[in-house]
C-alpha positions in Angstrom: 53.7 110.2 -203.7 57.1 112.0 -204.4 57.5 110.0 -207.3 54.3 111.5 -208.7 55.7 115.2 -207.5 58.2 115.0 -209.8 56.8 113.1 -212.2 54.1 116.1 -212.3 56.6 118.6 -212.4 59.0 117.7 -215.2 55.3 117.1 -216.9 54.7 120.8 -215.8 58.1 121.9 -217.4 58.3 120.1 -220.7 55.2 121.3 -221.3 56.3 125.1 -220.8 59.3 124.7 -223.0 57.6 122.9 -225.6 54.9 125.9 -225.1 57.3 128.5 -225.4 59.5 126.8 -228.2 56.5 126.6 -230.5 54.9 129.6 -229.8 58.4 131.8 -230.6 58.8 130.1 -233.6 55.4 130.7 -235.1 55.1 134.3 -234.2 59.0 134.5 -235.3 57.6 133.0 -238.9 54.7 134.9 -238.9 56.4 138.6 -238.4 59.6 137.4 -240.7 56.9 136.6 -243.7 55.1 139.8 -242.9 58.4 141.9 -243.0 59.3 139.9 -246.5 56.1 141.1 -247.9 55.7 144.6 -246.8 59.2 146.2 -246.6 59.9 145.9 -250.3 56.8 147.5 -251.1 57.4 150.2 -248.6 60.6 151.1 -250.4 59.6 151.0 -253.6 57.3 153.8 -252.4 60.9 155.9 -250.5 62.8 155.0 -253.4 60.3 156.6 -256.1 59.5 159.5 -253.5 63.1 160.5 -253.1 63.9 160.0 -257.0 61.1 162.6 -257.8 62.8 164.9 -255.3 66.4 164.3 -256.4 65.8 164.7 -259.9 64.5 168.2 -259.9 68.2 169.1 -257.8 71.2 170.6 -258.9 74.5 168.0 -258.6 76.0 170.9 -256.4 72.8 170.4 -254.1 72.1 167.1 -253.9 73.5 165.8 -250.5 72.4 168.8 -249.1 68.7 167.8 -250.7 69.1 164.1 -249.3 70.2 165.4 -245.3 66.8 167.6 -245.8 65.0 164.4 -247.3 66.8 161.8 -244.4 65.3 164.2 -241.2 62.4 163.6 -242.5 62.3 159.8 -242.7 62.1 157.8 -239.0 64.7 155.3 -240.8 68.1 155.3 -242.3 68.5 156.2 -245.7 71.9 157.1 -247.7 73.4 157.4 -251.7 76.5 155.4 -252.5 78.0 155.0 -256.0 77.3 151.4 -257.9 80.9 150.3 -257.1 80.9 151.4 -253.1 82.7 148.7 -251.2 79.8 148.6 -248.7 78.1 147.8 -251.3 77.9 143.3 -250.6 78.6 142.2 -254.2 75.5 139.6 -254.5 73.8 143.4 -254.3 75.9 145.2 -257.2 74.9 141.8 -259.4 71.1 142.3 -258.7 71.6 145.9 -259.5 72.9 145.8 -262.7 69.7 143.7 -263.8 67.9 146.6 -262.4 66.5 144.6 -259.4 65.3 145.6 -256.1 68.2 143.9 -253.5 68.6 143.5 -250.1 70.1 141.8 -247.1 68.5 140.1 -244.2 70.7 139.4 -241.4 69.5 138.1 -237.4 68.9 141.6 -236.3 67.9 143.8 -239.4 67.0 144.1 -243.1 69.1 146.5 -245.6 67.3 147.0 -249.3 69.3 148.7 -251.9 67.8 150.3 -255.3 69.3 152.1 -258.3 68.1 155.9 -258.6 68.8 158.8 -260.8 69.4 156.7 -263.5 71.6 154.3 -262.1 74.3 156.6 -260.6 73.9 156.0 -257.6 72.8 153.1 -255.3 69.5 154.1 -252.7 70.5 152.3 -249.4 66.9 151.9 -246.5 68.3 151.0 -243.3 70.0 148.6 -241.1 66.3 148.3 -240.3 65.6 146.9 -237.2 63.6 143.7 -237.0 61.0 143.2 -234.6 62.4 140.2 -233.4 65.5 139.7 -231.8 67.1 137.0 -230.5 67.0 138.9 -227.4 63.2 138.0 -227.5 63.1 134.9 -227.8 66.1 134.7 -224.7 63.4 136.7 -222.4 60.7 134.9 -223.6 62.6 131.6 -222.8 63.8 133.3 -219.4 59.7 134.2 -218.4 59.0 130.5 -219.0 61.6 129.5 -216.7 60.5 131.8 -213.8 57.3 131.1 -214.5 58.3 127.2 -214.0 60.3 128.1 -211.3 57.5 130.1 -209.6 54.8 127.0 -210.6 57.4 124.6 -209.0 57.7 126.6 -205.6 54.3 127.0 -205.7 53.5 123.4 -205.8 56.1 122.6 -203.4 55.3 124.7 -200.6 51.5 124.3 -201.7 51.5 120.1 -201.7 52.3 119.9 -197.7 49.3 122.2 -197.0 47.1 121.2 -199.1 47.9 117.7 -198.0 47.0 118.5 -194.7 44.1 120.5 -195.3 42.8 117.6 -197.1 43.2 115.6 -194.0 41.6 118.1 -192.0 38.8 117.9 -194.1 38.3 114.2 -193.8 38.4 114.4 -190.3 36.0 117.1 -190.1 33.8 114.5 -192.5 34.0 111.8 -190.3 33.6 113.7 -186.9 30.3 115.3 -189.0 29.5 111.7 -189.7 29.3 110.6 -185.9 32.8 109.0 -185.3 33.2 111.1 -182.7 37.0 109.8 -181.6 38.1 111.4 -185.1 41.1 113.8 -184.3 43.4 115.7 -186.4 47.1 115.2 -185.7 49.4 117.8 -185.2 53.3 118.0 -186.1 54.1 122.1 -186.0 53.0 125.2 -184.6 51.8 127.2 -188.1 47.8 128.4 -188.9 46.7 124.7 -190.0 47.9 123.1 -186.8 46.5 126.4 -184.8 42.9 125.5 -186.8 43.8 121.7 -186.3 44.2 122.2 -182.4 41.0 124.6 -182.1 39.0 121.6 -183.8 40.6 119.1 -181.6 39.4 120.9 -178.3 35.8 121.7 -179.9 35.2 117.8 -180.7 36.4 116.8 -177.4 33.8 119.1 -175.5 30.9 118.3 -178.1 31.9 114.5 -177.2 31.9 115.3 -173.8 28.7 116.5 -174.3 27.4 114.4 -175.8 28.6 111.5 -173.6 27.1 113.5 -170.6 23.9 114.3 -172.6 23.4 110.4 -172.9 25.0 109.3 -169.7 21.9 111.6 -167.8 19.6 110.1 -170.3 20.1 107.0 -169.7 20.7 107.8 -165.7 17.1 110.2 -165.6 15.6 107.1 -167.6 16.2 104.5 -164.9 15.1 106.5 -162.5 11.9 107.6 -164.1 11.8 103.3 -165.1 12.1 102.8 -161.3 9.5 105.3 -160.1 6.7 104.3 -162.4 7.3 100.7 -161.9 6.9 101.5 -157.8 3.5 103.7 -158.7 2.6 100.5 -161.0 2.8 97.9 -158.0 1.6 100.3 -155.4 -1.3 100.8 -157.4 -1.8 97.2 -157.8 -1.9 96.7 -154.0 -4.7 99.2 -154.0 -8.3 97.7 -153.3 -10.1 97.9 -156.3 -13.5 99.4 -156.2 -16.6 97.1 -155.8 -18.7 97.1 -158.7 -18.0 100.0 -160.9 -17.3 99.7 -164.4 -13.8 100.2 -166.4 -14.6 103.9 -167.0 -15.7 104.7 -163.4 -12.6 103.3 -161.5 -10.3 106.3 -160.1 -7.5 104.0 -160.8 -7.7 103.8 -164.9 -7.2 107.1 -165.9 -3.5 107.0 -163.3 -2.6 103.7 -165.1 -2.9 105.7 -168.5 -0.8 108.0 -167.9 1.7 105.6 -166.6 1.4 103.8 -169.3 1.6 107.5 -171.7 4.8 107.9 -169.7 6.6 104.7 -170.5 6.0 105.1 -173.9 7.4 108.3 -174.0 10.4 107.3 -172.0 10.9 104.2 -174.6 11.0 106.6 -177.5 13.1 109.3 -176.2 15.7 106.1 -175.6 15.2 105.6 -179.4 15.5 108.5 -180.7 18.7 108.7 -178.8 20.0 105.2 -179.7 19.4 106.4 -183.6 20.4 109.6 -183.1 23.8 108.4 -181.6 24.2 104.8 -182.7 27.8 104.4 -183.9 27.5 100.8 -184.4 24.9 100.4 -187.4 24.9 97.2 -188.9 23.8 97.2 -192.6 22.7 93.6 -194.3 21.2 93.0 -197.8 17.2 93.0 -197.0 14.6 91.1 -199.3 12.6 94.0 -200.2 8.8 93.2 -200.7 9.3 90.0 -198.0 10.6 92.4 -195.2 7.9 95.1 -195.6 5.5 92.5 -196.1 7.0 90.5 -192.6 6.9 94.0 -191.0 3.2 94.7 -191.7 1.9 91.3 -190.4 4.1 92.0 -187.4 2.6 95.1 -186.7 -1.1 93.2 -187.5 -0.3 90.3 -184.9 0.7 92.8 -182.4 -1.8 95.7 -182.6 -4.7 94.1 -183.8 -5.9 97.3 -185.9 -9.5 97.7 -186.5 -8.5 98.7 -190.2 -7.9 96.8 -193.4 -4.0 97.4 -194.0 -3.3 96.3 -197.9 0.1 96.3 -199.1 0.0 96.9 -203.3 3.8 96.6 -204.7 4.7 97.0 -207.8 8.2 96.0 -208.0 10.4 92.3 -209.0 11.0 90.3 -206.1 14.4 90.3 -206.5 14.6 94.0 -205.1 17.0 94.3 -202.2 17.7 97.0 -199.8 21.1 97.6 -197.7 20.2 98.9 -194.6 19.7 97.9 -191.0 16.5 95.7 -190.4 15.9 96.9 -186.9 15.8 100.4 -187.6 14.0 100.3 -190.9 11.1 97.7 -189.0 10.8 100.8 -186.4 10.3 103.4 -189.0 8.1 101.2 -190.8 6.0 100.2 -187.1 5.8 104.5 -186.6 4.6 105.5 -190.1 2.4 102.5 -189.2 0.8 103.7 -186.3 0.8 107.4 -187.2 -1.5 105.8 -190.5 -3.6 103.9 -188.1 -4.5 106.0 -185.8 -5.8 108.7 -188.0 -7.7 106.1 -190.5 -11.5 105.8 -190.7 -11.5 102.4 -192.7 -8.5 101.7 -194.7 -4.9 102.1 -194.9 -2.7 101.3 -198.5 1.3 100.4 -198.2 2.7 101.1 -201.7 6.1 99.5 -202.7 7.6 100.8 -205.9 11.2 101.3 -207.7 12.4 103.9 -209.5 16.2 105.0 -210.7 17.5 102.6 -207.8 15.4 103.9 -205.0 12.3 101.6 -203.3 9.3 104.0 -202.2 7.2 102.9 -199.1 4.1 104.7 -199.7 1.4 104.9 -196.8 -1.4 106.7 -197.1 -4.6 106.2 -195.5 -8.3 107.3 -196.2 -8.6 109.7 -192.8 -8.3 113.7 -192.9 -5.6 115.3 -194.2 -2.6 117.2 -192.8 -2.6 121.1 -193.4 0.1 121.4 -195.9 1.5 124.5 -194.1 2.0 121.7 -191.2 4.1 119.0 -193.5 8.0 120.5 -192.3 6.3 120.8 -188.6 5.7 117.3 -188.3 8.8 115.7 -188.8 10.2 117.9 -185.5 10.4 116.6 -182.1 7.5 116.6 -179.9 5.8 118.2 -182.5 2.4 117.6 -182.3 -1.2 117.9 -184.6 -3.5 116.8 -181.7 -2.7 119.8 -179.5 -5.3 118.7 -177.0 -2.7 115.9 -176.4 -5.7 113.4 -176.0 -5.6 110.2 -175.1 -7.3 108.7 -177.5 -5.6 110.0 -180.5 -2.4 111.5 -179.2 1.3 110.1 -178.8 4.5 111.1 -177.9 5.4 113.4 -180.8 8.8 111.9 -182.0 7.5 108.7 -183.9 7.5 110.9 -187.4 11.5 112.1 -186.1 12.4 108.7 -185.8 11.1 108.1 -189.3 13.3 110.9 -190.5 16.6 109.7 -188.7 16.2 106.5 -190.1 15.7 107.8 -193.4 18.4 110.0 -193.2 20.6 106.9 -191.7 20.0 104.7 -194.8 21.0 107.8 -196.9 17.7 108.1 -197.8 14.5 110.4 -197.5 11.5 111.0 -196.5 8.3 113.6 -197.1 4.6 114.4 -197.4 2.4 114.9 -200.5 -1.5 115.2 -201.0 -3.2 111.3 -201.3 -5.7 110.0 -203.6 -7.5 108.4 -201.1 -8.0 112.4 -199.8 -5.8 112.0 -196.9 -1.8 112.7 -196.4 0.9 110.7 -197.8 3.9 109.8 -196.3 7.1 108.9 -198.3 10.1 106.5 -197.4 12.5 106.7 -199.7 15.5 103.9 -199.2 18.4 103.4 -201.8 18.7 99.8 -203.2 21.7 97.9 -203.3 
């Protein structure tokens, strides 16, 4: 990892320099060409202006004419005779072919012209150029603190981001339920401060949560052990002579034991898939499984229905996931279908952009659509008479949506064809 810190780095600072290098040198060529092409042309324009003024001036007059005529320039100007040693001699050669001369040094440009009729030399400048070397030093000095400021950055930056990341994984994984997910701590700065506070919050949520099921499991024993008692005391009760099923005191007490049991063995499974850190995940023979699942669910429930199952998918389709769970979620969106059917109930199986759908839908009256987000909630209930008859423990369709959400998947409501509601399991292939 330090290997590839410095490896980014010297990235980071060749990259600068050669940044800086080329960018100095084109705008250095690019104000040099534009100085070449527009500073002779603005001294053709001084050196005719101050002939016409010269010309018209006595000899006696004339420096005192050209101080008048140099306050009014923002730039050097001056009159030396054709031999002046300052004068460079390249300059007096151009000059006696009547040609506009100059000299361009690092720092400034000089141009020299012949006036009043080549008695004396017109000097323009030392003109200043507009870049220095000095630029291009401060230019190359910016890049270097700006290198040196990237480099400190990344520096002191890597270690917290570093941990921040790992912070963040932890959090993921805590999120995730693996609860025993802790952040280590090596110093006393914010991140361990926020590191620490996170710490003592996931030990009291698993805490919690290891209280929350211990009681479950403690309040379900119990409850187990006081409806099995109620069960064979009433079985030591003398039964009624002649009276029929519906007459005898004693059914209506044995259905709500039994109304109780099933509610105790579903609030242990919501729990179990709720908490369940240990989730095995196989490769499942799509159509086979749902198809095994169904004629489970027939050879166990006899249902008065006709359950059809219509797929329209290649048999090689194969799910990852966890057979037990999925065969629960299938048995509950099962028995939520049958128990509102009047005749008929269709199990859909189809693939689409690597997802298999389960679609169930029966042929009996329809959910409320305002009523679709309710009815995935615990203990959330359509029948609110609770009847017997119809009515069950109101966390069959939560299940479903745990499991779904387990198997990264989905599921939902729409409207049916067959005029009913219809439900939606949506499970990512492998």
């Amino acid at each position: 990892m330090t290997r590839l810190f410095m490896r980014m780095a010297l990235g980071v600072f060749i990259a600068i320099v050669l940044s800086i290098v080329i960018a100095s040198q084109v705008t250095r060529h690019n104000l040099e060409d534009g100085l070449v092409r527009i500073f002779p042309k603005i001294f053709l324009g001084v050196n005719k202006l101050v002939d016409q003024r010269l010309s018209s001036v006595p000899q006696e007059k004339l420096f005192d004419e050209l101080r008048q005529i140099k306050s009014d320039f923002p730039f050097p100007i001056d009159l030396l005779p054709p031999d002046h040693e300052a004068i460079p001699e390249s300059v007096k050669r151009d000059l006696a072919t009547r040609k506009l001369s100059g000299t361009n040094t690092d720092t400034s440009l000089t141009f020299y012209s012949s006036l009043l009729k080549d008695q004396y030399v017109l000097v323009c400048g030392p003109l200043p150029k507009i870049w220095q070397p000095t630029v291009t030093i401060r230019i190359i000095g910016l890049g270097l603190f700006s290198f040196v400021l990237l480099s400190l950055t990344l520096i002191l930056g890597y270690p917290l981001g570093k941990r921040l990341r790992h912070l963040e994984r932890v959090t993921e994984k805590f999120g995730k339920g693996q609860l025993d997910e802790r952040v280590s701590i090596s110093g006393k700065d914010g991140v361990d401060q926020l590191a620490g506070r996170f710490n003592q919050m996931a030990d009291r949520i698993q805490l919690l949560l290891e209280s929350q099921s211990n009681m479950l499991g403690a309040v379900s024993h119990e409850l187990r052990t006081a409806l099995s008692r109620i069960r064979f005391k009433l079985e030591l009760l003398p039964s009624p002579a002649e009276t029929i099923d519906q007459d005898n005191p004693i059914t209506p007490i044995e259905r709500d034991l039994d109304a109780l049991t099933r509610l105790i063995d579903d609030l242990l499974l919501y729990h179990r898939v709720d908490t369940d850190e240990s989730v095995v995940f196989d490769e499942l023979e799509a159509q086979s499984f749902i198809k095994s699942v169904i004629e489970t669910y027939k050879s166990e429930n006899d249902p008065k229905i006709e359950i059809k199952m219509l797929a329209d998918l290649s048999e090689s389709i194969k799910l990852r996931g966890n057979s037990t769970f999925l065969r629960l979620a299938l048995f509950n969106l099962l028995a939520n279908g049958v128990r509102y059917a009047l005749s008929r109930l269709h199990v859909n199986l189809q693939e689409s952009e690597g997802n298999l759908f389960i679609i169930i839908e029966n042929d009996g009256p329809p959910i409320p659509e305002e009523k679709w987000d309710l009815i995935f909630k615990p203990f959330f209930r359509l029948d609110t008479s609770r009847s017997r008859e119809t009515g069950g423990t109101g966390l069959g369709l939560t299940i479903v949506k745990k499991v779904a959400e387990m198997h990264c998947g989905q599921v939902y409501v729409a409207q049916s064809d067959l005029g009913s509601t219809r439900f939606k399991l949506i499970i990512p292939c492998s």
